[in-house]
C-alpha positions in Angstrom: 0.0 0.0 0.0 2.9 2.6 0.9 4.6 2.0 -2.0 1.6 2.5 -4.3 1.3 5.9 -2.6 4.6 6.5 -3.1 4.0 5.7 -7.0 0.8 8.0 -7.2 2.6 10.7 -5.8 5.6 10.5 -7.7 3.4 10.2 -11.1 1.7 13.6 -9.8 4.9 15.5 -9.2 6.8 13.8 -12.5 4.1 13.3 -14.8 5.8 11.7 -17.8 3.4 11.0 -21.1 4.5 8.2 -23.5 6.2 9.0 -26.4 4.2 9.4 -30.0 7.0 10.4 -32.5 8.6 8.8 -35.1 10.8 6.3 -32.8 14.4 6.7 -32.8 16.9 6.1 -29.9 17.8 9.8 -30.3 14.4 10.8 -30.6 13.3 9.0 -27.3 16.5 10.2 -25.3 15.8 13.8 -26.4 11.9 13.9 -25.8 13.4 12.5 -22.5 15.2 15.7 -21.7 13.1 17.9 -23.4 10.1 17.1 -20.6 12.9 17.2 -17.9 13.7 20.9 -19.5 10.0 21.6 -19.1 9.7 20.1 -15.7 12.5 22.1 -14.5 11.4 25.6 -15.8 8.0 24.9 -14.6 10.1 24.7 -11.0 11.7 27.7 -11.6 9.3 29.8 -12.8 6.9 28.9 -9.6 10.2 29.7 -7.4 10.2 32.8 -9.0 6.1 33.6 -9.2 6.4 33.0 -5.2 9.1 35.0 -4.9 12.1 32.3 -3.8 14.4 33.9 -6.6 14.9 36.7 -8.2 13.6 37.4 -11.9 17.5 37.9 -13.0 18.3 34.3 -11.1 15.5 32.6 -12.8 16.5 34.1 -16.5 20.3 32.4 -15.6 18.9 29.4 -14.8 16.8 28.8 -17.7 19.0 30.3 -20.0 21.3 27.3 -18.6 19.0 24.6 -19.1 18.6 26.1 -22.4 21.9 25.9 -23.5 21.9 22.4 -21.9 19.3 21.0 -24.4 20.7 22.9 -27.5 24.1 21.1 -26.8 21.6 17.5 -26.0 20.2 18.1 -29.6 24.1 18.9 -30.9 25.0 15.7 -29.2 22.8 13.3 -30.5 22.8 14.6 -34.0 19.6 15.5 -34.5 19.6 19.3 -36.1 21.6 18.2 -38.5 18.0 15.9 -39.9 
């Protein structure tokens, strides 16, 4: 029973949704860190909305997860298609 909570709750905090694109292992790793890009600027932006950190702290950090996904992309090849 705990650990079915423990599932429910994780699914709520880290929805994932199954992935509908054309497959390709570098397709499914980069849909992969694209929702953890979105999870993460979701976090931010409510730290920032509620005041935790500054506008200028949440531009940085976004701008870095940015950069981090451009250079995922780079990586697995997939803007050169």
């Amino acid at each position: 029973m705990i650990d079915e909570n423990k599932r429910d709750k994780e699914n709520f905090i880290f929805p994932q949704s199954s992935y509908r694109g054309e497959f390709t292992p570098e397709n499914l790793v980069f849909n992969a860190n694209l929702q953890e890009f979105a999870q993460k600027v979701s976090y931010i932006c409510n730290l920032e909305t509620n005041g935790k950190i500054t506008p200028q702290d949440a531009y940085k950090q976004i701008k870095n997860l940015w950069a981090e996904l451009k250079t995922s992309i780079k990586n697995l090849g997939l803007n050169d298609k």
